[in-house]
C-alpha positions in Angstrom: 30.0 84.6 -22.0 26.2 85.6 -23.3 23.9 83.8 -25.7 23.7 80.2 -25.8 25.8 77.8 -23.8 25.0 74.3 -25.3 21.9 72.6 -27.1 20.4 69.1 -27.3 17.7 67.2 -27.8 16.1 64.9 -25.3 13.8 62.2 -24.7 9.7 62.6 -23.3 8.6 59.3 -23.6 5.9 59.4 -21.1 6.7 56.1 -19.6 10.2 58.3 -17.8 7.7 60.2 -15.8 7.7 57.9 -12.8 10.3 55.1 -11.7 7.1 53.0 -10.9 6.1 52.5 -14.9 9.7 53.1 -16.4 10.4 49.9 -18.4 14.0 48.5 -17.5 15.0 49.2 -21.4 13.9 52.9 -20.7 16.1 53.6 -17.3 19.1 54.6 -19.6 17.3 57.4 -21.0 16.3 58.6 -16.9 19.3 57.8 -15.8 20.8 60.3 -18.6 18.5 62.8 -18.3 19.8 62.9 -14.4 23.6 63.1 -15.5 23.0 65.8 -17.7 20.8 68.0 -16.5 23.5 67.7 -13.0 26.2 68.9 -15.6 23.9 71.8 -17.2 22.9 73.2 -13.9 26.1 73.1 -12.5 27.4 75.7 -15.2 25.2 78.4 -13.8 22.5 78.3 -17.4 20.2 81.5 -16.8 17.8 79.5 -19.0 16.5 76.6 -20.8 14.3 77.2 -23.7 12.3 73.8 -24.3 11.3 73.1 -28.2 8.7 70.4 -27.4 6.4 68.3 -29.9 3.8 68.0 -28.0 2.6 71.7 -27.6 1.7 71.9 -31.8 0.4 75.0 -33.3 -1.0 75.2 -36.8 -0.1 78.2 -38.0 1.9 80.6 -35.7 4.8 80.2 -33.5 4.5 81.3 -29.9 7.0 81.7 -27.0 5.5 81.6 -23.0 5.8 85.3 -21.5 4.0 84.1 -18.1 6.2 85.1 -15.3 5.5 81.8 -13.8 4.5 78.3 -14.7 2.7 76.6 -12.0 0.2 74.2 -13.1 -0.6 70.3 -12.8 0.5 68.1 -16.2 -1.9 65.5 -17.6 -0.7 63.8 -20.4 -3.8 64.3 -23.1 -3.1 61.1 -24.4 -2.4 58.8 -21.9 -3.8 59.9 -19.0 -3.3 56.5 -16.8 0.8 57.1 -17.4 0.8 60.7 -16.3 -3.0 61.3 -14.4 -1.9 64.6 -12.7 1.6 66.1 -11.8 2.2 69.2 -10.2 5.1 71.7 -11.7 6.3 75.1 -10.8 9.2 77.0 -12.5 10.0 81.0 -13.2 9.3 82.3 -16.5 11.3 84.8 -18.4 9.1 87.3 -19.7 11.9 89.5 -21.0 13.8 87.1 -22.5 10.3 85.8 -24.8 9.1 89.3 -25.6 12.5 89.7 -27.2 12.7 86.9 -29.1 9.0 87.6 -30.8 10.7 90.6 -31.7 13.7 89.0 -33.5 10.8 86.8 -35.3 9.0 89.3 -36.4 12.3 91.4 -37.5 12.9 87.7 -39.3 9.6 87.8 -41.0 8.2 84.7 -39.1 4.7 84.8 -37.7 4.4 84.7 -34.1 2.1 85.4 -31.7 2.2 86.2 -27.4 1.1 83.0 -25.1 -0.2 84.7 -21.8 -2.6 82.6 -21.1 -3.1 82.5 -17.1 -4.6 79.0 -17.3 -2.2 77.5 -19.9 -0.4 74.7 -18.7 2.2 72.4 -19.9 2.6 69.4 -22.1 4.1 66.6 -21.1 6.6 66.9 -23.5 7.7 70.0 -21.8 7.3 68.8 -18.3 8.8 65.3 -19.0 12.5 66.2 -19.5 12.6 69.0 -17.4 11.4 66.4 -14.1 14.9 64.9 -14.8 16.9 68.3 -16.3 16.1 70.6 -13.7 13.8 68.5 -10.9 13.9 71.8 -8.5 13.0 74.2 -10.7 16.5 76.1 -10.3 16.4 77.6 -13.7 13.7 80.0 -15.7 11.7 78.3 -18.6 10.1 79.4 -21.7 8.6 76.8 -24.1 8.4 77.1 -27.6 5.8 74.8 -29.7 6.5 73.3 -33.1 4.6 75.2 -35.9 2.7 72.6 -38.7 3.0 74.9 -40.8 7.0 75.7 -40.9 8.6 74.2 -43.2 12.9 73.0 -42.2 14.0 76.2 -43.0 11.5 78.3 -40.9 12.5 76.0 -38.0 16.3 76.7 -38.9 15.7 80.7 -38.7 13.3 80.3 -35.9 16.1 78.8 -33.6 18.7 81.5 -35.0 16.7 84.2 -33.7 17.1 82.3 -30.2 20.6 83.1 -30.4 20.4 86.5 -30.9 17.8 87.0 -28.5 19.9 85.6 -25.9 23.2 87.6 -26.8 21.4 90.6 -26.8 19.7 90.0 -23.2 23.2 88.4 -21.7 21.2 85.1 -20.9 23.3 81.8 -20.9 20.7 79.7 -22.3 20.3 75.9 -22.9 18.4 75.0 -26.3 16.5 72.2 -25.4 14.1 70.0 -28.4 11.9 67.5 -26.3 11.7 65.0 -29.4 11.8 61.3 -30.3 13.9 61.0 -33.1 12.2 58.4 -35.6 9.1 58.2 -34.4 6.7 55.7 -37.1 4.8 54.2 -33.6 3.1 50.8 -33.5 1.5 49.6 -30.4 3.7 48.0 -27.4 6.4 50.2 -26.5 8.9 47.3 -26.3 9.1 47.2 -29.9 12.2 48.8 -32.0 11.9 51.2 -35.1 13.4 49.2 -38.5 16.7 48.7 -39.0 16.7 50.9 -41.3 15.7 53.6 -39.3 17.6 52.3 -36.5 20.6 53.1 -38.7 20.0 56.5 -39.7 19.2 57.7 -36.5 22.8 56.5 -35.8 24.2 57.9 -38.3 23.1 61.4 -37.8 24.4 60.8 -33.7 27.8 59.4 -35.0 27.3 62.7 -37.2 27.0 64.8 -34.7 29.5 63.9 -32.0 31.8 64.2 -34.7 31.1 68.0 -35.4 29.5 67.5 -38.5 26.6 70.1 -37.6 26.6 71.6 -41.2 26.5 68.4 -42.8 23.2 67.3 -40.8 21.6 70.1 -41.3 22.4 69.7 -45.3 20.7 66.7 -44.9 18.0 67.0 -42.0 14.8 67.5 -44.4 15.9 64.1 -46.5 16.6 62.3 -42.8 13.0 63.7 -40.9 11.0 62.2 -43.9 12.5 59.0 -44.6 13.1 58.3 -40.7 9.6 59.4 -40.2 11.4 62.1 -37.4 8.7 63.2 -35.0 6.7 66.1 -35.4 8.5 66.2 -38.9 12.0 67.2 -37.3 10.5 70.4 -36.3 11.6 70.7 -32.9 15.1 69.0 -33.7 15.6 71.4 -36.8 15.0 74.6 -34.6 17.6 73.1 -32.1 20.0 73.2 -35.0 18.9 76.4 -35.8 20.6 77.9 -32.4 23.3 75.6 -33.1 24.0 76.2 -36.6 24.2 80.6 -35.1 26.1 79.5 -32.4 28.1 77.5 -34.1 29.8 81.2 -35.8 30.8 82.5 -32.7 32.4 79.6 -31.2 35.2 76.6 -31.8 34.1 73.3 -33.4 31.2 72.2 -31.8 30.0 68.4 -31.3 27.9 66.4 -29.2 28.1 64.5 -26.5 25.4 61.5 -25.7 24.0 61.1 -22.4 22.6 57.2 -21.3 22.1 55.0 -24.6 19.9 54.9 -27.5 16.3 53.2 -26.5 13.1 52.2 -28.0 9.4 53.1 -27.1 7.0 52.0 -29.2 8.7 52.0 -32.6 10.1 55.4 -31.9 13.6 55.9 -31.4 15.3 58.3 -28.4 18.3 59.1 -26.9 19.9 62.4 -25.1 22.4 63.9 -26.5 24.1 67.8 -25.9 26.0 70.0 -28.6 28.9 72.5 -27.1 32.2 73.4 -27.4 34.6 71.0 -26.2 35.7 72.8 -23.0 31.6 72.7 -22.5 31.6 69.7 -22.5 34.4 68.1 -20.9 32.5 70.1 -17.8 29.6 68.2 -17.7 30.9 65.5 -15.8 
């Protein structure tokens, strides 16, 4: 079957790059990312497309079209927690050149990354250390556009879907985001209650199949839980889930490792699939 196989969103805290500086209150996010990415790769994905928060454009959206990413990631802004770490994965060129076209069909700006000496964020390189740690499966990255508004992001991650079915690419949508995210200083430290709660409550949400329902309700949650980036990357997750969800059964999520703090932020792993999907993943 073509087009996309599951979605999800994912943790990036920077603090998961290395055993050596992963706080014992952040190991069940690693230890998650490990499990799933095992299940994912094991149903043959031809792709992941990674929504991350930490590549931010102002205006435009853009997809990577470089045949290869091969670079060394420093994390801009903490460059003792992740100094310099070497990457290499295949690009899809076809796959992004096609889905600029399904933008622009949509009427949403986008522009070509090409760029030879571009290299990754950490939020891109972060999850897929633990996803996909060989570099089995081709990548392209997609950044989170300031200027989009909820419902850009919504069509945005549609057109992923169609890009996908009309190239016969199993692909994994993939947004590298913290859920609330208002950050204070020690990474030991919880978000509110309050915020503790709705982030639960859109999880509970969406392991019940209620996909519709947290869309409906996504640009109320992002502000008042302070969602990272806005809920930009998230909301163009649910964009490829909300066209996938047409073509296939009920869909619902499944959470991988438990829900952790860093910083004030919230974060946790979590896939969406059909339930055959994902009573595979181990």
């Amino acid at each position: 079957m073509s087009g996309i196989i599951a979605t999800g969103v994912v943790a990036h805290v920077p603090t998961l790059s290395r055993a050596d500086i992963t706080p014992r209150f952040q190991n069940t996010l690693v230890e998650g990312e490990h499990r799933l990415g095992e299940g994912l790769r094991a149903l043959k994905p031809d792709l992941w497309v990674i929504v991350s928060t930490h590549w931010v454009s102002t205006f435009n959206w853009f997809v990577t079209l470089q045949p290869e990413h091969k670079g060394v990631c420093v994390a801009d802004e903490a460059p003792d927690l992740i100094p310099g770490t070497p990457y290499h994965y295949r690009g899809d060129p076809e796959f992004a050149e096609t889905l600029l076209n399904e933008w622009a069909g949509a009427e949403i700006p986008a522009q070509r990354n090409t760029s030879e000496h571009y290299t990754w964020d950490y939020g891109t390189f972060v999850p897929l250390s633990h996803l996909d740690p060989e570099g089995e499966i081709p990548v392209v990255t997609i950044p989170v556009v300031l200027m989009a508004n909820i419902d850009e992001c919504l069509r945005a991650g549609d057109a992923i879907q169609v890009a996908a079915k009309k190239l016969n690419r199993r692909a994994v949508v993939i947004a590298s985001s913290a859920l609330t995210h208002a950050l204070v200083r020690g990474r030991e430290n919880w978000p509110t209650p309050e915020r503790v709660e709705a982030d639960q409550r859109v999880i509970d949400m969406l392991k019940q199949g209620q996909i519709d329902t947290v869309i409906d309700g996504f640009a109320d949650y992002a502000k008042a839980g302070v969602v990272e980036m806005g809920g930009r990357a998230i909301a163009t997750m649910l964009g490829a889930t909300r066209a996938v969800a047409g073509a296939k059964e009920q869909l619902a999520a499944r959470q991988f490792g438990g829900y952790a703090q860093s910083s004030g932020s919230g974060n946790a792993n979590l896939v969406i699939s059909d339930p055959e999907t994902l009573g595979a993943l181990g």
